[in-house]
C-alpha positions as CSV (number, residue, x, y, z in Angstrom):
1,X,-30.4,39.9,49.8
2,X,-30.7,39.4,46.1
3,X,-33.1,36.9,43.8
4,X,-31.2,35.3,41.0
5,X,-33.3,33.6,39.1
6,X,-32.9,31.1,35.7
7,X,-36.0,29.7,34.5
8,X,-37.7,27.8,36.8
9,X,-34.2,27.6,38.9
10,X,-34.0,30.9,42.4
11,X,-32.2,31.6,45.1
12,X,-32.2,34.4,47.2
13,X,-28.3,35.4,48.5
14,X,-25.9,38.1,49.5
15,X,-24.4,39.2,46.1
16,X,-24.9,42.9,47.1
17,X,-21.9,44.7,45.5
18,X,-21.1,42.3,43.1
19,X,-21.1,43.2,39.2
20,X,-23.8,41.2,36.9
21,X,-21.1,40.0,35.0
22,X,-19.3,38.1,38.2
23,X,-23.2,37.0,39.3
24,X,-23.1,35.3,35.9
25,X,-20.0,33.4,36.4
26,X,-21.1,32.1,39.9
27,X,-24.0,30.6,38.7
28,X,-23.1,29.7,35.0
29,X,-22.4,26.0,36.1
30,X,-24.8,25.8,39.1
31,X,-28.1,26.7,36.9
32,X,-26.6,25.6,33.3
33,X,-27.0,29.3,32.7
34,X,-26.0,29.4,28.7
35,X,-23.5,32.0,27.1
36,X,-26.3,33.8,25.0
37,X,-28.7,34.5,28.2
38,X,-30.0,37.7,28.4
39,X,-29.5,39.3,31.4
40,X,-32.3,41.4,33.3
41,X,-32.0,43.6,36.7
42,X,-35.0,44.6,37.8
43,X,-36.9,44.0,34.8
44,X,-34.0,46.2,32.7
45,X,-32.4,44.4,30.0
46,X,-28.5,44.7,30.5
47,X,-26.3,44.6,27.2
48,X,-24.0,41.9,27.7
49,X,-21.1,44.5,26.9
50,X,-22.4,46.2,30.0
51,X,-22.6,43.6,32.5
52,X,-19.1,44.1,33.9
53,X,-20.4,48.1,35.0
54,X,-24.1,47.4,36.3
55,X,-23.2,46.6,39.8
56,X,-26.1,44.9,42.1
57,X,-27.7,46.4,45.4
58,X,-29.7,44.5,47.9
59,X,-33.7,43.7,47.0
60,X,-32.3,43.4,43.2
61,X,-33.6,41.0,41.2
62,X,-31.8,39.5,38.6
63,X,-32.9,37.2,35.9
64,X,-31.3,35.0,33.0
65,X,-33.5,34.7,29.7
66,X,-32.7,32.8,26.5
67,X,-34.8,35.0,23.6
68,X,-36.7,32.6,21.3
69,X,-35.9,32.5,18.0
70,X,-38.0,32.0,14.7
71,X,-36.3,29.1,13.7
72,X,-39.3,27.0,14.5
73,X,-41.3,28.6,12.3
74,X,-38.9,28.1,9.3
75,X,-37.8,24.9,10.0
76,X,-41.6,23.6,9.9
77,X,-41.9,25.3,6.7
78,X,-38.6,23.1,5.6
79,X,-40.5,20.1,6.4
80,X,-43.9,21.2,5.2
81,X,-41.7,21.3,2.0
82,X,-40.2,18.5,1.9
83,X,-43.3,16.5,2.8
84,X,-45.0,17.9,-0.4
85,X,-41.8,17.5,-2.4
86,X,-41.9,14.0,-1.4
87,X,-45.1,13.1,-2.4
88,X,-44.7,14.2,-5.6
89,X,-41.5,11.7,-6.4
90,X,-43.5,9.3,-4.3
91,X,-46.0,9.3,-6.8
92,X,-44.1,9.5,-9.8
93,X,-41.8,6.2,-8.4
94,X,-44.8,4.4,-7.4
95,X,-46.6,4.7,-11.7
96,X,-43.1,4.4,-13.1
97,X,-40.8,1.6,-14.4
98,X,-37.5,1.0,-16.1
99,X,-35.3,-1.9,-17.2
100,X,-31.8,-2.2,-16.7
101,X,-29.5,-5.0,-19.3
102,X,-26.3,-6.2,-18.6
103,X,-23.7,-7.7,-20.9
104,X,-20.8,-9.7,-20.2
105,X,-17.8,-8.6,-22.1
106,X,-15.9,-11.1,-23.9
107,X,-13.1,-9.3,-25.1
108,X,-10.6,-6.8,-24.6
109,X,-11.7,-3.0,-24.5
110,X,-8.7,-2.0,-25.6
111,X,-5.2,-3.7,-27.1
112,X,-1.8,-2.5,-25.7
113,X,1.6,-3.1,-28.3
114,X,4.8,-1.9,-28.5
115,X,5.5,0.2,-31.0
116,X,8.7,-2.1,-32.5
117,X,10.1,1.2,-34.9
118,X,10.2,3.6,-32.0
119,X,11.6,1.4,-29.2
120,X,14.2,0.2,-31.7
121,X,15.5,4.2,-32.2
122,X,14.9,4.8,-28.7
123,X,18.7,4.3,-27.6
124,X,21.8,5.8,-25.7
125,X,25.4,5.2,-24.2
126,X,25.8,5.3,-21.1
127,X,29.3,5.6,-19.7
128,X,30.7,6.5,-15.5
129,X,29.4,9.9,-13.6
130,X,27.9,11.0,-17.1
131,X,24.7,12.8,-18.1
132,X,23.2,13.5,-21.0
133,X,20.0,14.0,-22.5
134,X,17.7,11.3,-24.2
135,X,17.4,11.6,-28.1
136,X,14.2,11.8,-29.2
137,X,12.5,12.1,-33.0
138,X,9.8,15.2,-33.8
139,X,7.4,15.1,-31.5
140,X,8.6,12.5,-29.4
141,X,9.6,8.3,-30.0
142,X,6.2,6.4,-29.9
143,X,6.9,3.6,-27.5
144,X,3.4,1.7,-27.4
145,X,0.3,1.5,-29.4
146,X,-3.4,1.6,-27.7
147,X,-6.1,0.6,-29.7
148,X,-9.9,0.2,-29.2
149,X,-11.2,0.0,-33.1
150,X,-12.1,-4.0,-32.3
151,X,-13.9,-3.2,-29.5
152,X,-15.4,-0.3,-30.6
153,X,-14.7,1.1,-27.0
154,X,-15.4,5.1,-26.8
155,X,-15.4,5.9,-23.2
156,X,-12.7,7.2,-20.9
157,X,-9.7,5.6,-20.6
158,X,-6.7,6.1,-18.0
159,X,-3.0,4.8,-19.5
160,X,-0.5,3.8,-16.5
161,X,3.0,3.6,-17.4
162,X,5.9,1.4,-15.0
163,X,9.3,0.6,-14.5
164,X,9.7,-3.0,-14.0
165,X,13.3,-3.3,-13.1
166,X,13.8,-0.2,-11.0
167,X,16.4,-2.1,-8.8
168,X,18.3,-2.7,-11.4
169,X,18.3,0.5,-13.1
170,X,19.2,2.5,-9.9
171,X,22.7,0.2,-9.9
172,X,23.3,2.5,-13.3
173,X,21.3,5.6,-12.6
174,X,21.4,8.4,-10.2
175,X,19.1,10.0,-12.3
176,X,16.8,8.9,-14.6
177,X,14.1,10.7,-16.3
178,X,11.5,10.1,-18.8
179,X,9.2,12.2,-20.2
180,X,5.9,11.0,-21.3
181,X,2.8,12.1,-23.2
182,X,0.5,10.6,-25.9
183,X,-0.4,11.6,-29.8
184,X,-3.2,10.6,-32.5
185,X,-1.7,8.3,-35.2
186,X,-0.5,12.1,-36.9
187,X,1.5,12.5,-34.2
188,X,-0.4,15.3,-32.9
189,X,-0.5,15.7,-29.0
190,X,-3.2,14.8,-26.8
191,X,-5.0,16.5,-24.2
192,X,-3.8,13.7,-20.9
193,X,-4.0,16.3,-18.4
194,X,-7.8,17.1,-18.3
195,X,-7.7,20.8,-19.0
196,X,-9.9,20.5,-22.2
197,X,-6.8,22.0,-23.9
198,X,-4.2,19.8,-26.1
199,X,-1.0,21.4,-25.9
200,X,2.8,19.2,-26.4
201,X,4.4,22.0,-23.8
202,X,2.1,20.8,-21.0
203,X,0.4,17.6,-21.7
204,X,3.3,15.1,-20.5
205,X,4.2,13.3,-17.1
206,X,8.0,12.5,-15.5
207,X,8.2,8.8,-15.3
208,X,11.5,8.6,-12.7
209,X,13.6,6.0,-10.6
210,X,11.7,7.8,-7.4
211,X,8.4,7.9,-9.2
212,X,8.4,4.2,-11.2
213,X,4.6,4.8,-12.1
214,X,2.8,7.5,-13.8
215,X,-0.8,8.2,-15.4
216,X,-2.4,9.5,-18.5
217,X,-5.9,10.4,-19.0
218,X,-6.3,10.8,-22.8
219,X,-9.0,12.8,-24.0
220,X,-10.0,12.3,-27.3
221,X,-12.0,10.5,-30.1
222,X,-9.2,8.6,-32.0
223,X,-8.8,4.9,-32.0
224,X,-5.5,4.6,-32.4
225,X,-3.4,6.2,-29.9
226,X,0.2,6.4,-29.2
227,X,2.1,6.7,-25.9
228,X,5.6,8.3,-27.1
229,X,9.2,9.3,-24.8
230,X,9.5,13.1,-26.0
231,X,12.5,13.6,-23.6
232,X,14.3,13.0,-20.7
233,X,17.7,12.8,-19.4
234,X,20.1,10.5,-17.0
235,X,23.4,11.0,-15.0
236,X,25.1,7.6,-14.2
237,X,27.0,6.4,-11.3
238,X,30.6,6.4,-11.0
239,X,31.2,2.9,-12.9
240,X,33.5,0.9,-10.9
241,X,36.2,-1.5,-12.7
242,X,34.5,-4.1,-14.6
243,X,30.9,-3.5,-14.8
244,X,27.8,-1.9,-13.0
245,X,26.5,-4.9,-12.2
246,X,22.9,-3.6,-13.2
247,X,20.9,-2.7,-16.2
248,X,20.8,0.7,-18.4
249,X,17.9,-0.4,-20.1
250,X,14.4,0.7,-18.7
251,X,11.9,-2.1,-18.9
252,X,8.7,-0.3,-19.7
253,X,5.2,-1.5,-18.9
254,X,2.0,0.0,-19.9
255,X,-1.7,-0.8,-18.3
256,X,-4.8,0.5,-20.2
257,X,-8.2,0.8,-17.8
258,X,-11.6,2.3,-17.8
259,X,-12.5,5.3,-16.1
């Protein structure tokens, strides 16, 4: 007969022959015996890589221990820590005070316009299963104007551009493309891509009939800011006899928010 034994858990059976690996297994469930339980024959630690050779002979006693750890110790030093930490903000909350004011804004933060010059030059032609690229001037058409010099606003700012009559436009358009960035008033590009780097090449966003809304986040200390169309291109549908029954022209909204 053999003693297995698990903490304050025994019994005393016929497991003569059988390896300390398959004693395990037997038990595991019976005696909640957990996966990192040392094993011990006889008062011999067995290596749980060589539990599947030590085989078990009768009057054997074999024993599961779980080795403590130190984590006790640290964990109680963690706390012992914190507690002093604590104390100190506890203090330092307890002899301090603050004020906090709030105002009520009574105006816009920023005012939105469209830029009349560059939407009137903004144009095409648009004719059946045609494509073509959109003309644009320098460094792009301005479209709209932002500007914050009444309110004096300097914080971030995030610039949504829509199409409004995307139904309308797809009757004309398979394709449909606009490409978007923003400039100081010299026509210089922005940085709307936060990569702390202006540059006309990557700064932009698509605005397209399958993605109707896009977003800017200018970076920058101007003002005065424009939004501007510095290229795209379209392909039509096959125009039937008579006439699309749609719209080519885009209707273009912009929306100006706080960050």
């Amino acid at each position: 007969m053999v003693e297995i034994r698990f903490g304050d858990q025994y019994e005393v059976v016929d497991l003569a022959g059988q390896t300390v690996s398959e004693v395990r297994e037997q038990f595991k469930a019976e005696f909640g015996i957990p996966d990192k339980a040392r094993a011990k024959l006889n008062g011999r630690k067995v290596r749980m890589t060589a539990e599947d050779d030590w085989l078990i002979n009768d009057d054997d006693r074999l024993s599961f221990t779980v080795e403590k750890s130190r984590a006790p110790f640290l964990v109680g030093a963690l706390l012992l820590a914190l507690t002093l930490t604590g104390g100190v903000f506890a203090f330092g909350f307890i002899n301090g005070n603050t004020t906090l004011n709030a105002s009520v804004a009574n105006a816009n933060f920023a005012d939105v316009s469209v830029n009349t010059t560059g939407i009137s030059s903004l144009s095409w032609n648009g004719y059946g299963f045609f494509k073509s690229a959109i003309p644009v001037s320098g460094n792009g058409t301005p479209i709209f104007n932002i500007d914050t010099v009444t309110s004096g606003y300097t914080g971030d700012l995030v610039v949504s551009v829509t199409l409004g009559n995307s139904d309308q436009l797809a009757k004309v358009y398979r394709v449909l493309a606009l490409r978007l960035g923003m400039s100081y008033p010299n026509g210089n590009p922005m940085d709307i891509n936060e990569d702390n780097t202006a540059n006309a090449t990557t700064d932009w966003v698509m605005l397209t009939l399958d993605n109707g809304t896009v977003s800017m986040f200018p970076k920058g200390t101007a003002n005065v800011t424009t939004v501007r169309v510095k290229g795209g291109f379209y392909i039509t549908n096959v125009k039937p006899f008579g006439a699309w029954g749609g719209s080519a022209s885009p209707q273009l909204f912009c929306e100006v928010a706080q960050r």
